[in-house]
C-alpha positions in Angstrom: 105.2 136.1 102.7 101.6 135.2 102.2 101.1 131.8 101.3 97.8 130.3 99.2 95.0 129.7 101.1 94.4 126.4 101.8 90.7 126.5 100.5 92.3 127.9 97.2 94.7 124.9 97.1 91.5 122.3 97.6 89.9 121.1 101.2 89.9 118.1 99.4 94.0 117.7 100.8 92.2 117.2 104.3 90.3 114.2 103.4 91.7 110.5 103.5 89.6 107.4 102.9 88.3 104.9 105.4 91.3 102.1 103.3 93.7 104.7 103.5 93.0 105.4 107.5 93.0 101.6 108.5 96.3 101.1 106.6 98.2 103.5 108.1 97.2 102.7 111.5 97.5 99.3 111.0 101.3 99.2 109.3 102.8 99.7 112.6 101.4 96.5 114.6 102.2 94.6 112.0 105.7 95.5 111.4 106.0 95.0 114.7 105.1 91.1 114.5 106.6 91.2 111.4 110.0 91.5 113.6 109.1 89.3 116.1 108.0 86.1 113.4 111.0 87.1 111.4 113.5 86.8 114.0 111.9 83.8 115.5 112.6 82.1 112.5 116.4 83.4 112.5 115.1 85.5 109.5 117.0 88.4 110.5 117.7 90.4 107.6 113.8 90.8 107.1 113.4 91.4 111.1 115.7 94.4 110.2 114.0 95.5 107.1 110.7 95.3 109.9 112.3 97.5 112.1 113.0 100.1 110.0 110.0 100.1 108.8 108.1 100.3 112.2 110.5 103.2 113.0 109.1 105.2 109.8 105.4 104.2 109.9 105.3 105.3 113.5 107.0 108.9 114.1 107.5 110.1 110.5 104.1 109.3 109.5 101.3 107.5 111.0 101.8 109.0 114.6 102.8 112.3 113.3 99.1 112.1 111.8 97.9 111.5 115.2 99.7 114.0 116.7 98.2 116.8 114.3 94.5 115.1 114.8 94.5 114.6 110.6 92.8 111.5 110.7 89.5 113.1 112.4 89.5 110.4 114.4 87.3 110.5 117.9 89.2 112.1 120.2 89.5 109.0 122.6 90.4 106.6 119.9 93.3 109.3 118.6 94.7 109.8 121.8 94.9 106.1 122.3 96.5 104.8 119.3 99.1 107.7 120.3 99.8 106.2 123.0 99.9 102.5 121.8 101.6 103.3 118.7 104.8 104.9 119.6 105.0 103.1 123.0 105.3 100.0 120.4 108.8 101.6 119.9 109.5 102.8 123.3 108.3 106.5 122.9 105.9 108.7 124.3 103.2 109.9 121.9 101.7 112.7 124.2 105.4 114.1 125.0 106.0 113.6 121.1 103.1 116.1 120.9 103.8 118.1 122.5 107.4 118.9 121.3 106.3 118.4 117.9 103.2 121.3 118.3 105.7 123.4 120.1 108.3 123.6 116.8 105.6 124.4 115.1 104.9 127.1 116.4 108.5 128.5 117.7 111.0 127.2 115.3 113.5 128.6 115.2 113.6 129.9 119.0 115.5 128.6 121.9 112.7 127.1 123.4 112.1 124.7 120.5 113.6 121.1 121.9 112.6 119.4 118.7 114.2 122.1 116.0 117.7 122.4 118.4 119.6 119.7 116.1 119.1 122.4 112.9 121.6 124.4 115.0 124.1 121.7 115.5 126.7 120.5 113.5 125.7 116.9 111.9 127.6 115.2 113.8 126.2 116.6 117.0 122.6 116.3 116.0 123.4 112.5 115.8 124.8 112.6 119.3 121.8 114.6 120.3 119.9 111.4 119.5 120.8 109.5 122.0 119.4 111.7 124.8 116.5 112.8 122.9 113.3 110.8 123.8 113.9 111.0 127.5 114.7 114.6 127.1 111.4 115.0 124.7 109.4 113.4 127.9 111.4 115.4 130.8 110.5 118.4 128.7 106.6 117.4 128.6 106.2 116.6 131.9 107.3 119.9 132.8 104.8 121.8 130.9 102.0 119.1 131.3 99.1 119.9 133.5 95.7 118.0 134.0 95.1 114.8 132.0 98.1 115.7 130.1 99.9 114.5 133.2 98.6 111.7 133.5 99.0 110.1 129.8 102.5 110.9 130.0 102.9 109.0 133.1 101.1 106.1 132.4 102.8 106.7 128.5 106.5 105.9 130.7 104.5 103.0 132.8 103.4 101.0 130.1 107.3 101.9 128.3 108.6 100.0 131.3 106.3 97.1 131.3 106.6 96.7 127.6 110.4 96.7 127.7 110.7 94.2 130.7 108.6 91.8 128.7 111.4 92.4 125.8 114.1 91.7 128.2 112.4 88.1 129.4 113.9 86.7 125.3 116.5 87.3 123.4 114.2 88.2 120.4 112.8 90.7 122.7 116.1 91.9 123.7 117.2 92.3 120.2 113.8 94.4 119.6 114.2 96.7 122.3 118.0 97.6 121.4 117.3 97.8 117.4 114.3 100.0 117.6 115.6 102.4 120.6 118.7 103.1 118.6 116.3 103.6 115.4 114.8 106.2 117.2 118.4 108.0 118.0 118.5 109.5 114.3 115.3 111.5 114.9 116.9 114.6 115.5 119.5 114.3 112.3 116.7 113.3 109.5 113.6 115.8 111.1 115.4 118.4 112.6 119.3 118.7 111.1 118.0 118.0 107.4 115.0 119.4 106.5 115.6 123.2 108.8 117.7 126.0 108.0 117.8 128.0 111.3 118.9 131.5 110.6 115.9 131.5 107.6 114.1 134.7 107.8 110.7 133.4 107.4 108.9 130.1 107.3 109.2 130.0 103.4 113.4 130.0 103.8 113.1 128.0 107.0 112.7 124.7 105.8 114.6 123.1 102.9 112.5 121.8 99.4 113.2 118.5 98.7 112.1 117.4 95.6 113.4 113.9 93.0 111.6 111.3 91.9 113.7 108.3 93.7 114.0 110.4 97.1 110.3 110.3 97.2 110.1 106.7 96.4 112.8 105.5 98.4 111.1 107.8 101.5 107.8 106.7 100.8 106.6 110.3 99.5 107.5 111.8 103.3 110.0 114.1 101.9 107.7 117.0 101.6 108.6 118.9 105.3 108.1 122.3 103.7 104.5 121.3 102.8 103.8 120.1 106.1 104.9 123.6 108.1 103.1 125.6 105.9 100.2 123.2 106.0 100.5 120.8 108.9 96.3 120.1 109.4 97.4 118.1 106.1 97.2 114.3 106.1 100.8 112.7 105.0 98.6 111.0 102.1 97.8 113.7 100.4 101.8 115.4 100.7 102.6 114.5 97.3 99.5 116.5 95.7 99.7 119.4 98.0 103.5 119.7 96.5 101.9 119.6 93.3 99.8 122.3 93.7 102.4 124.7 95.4 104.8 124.2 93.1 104.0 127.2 90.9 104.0 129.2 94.4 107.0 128.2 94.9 108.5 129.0 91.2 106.9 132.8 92.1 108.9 132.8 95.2 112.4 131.5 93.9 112.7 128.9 96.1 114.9 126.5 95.2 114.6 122.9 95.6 117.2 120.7 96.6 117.0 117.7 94.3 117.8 114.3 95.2 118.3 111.9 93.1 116.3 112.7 89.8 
């Protein structure tokens, strides 16, 4: 399987604009107080609606930007916001990295922590969530060496720190427990959904989602094939990169599973 270039696709996928940067990286901090001024308020229907989105603007989008460097943003400021930005939801955005980098480039092989739910039954791949950040962070720490090391360790400091201050309110208690068990269907909706294991190539190892309200309803982050093929891709520019492989796709009889027209 050879796939287009990306320079015949367009470079232009690679480039996001200085609104589109600052929104993204901004979406998470303020969901976050969204939850806290919502709940405060006994507002908790929108403190949930908060949540969730926190829990989507953080992994599935801006910090998976992060994590692939798509922002081109100076390495110290990228690294940081990593950091900050999932440890706003209790996870670690170097072992995150790590994992994430690693499926990349060995799914579907033993040694891939993030891709193991694709082998699991679903209801096992939920289970798996449970376990899955602390695993992801075991894992990390493990392989880490140098400076790595030492921004996953001061990743779990600031983790604890951050969920003792939680634990000092009941607001802050209700945080901690609602966005930790957000994070426990990771491994379901990135791993268990989107992957077909026993594919024989990367084209057949990863599902095509396409439909018009599944994109709306998931923000347009439904494009996972686009993203292995092409992961220095921003998630902004998903939607036209789909676009533009769709007739490669068509030439390749690959079959997209559609949700909801």
């Amino acid at each position: 399987m050879k796939k287009p270039s990306l320079e015949s696709l367009g470079l232009d996928l690679l480039e996001t604009t200085p609104g589109e940067r600052w929104r993204c990286l901004l979406l998470p901090f303020a969901t976050c107080a969204g939850f806290f001024a919502a709940a405060r308020e006994g507002w908790w229907w929108l403190a949930l609606i908060c949540a969730a989105l926190q829990s989507f603007f953080t992994y599935a989008s801006v910090s998976h930007d992060l994590v692939h460097r798509t922002l081109k943003l100076p390495a110290w400021l990228n690294e940081s916001l990593l950091s900050l930005i999932e440890g706003l939801s209790f996870r670690s955005g170097h072992a995150f990295r790590a994992s994430h980098l690693n499926h990349h480039q060995k799914f579907p092989h033993d040694d891939d922590l993030e891709g193991a739910a694709a082998k699991m039954s679903w209801w096992r791949a939920l289970l798996d969530g449970v376990t899955a950040q602390a695993r992801m962070w075991c894992w990390a720490l493990r392989r880490a060496k140098g400076a790595g090391r030492w921004w996953l360790l001061g990743e779990a400091a600031g983790i604890a720190l951050w969920a003792g201050w939680c634990c000092t309110s009941p607001v802050g208690i209700a945080y901690l427990a609602i966005t930790v068990a957000g994070s426990w269907v990771y491994p379901f909706m990135t791993s268990f959904m989107p992957h077909i294991a026993g594919g024989e190539d990367p084209l057949h190892q990863t599902r095509l989602f396409r439909g018009k309200v599944v994109a709306w309803l998931s923000l347009e982050h439904l494009y996972h094939l686009e993203h292995h093929l092409y992961p220095q891709v921003p998630h902004q520019r998903w939607p036209e990169l789909a676009r533009r492989l769709d007739p490669f796709f068509a030439e390749q009889r690959i079959q997209p599973v559609i949700l909801w027209r």
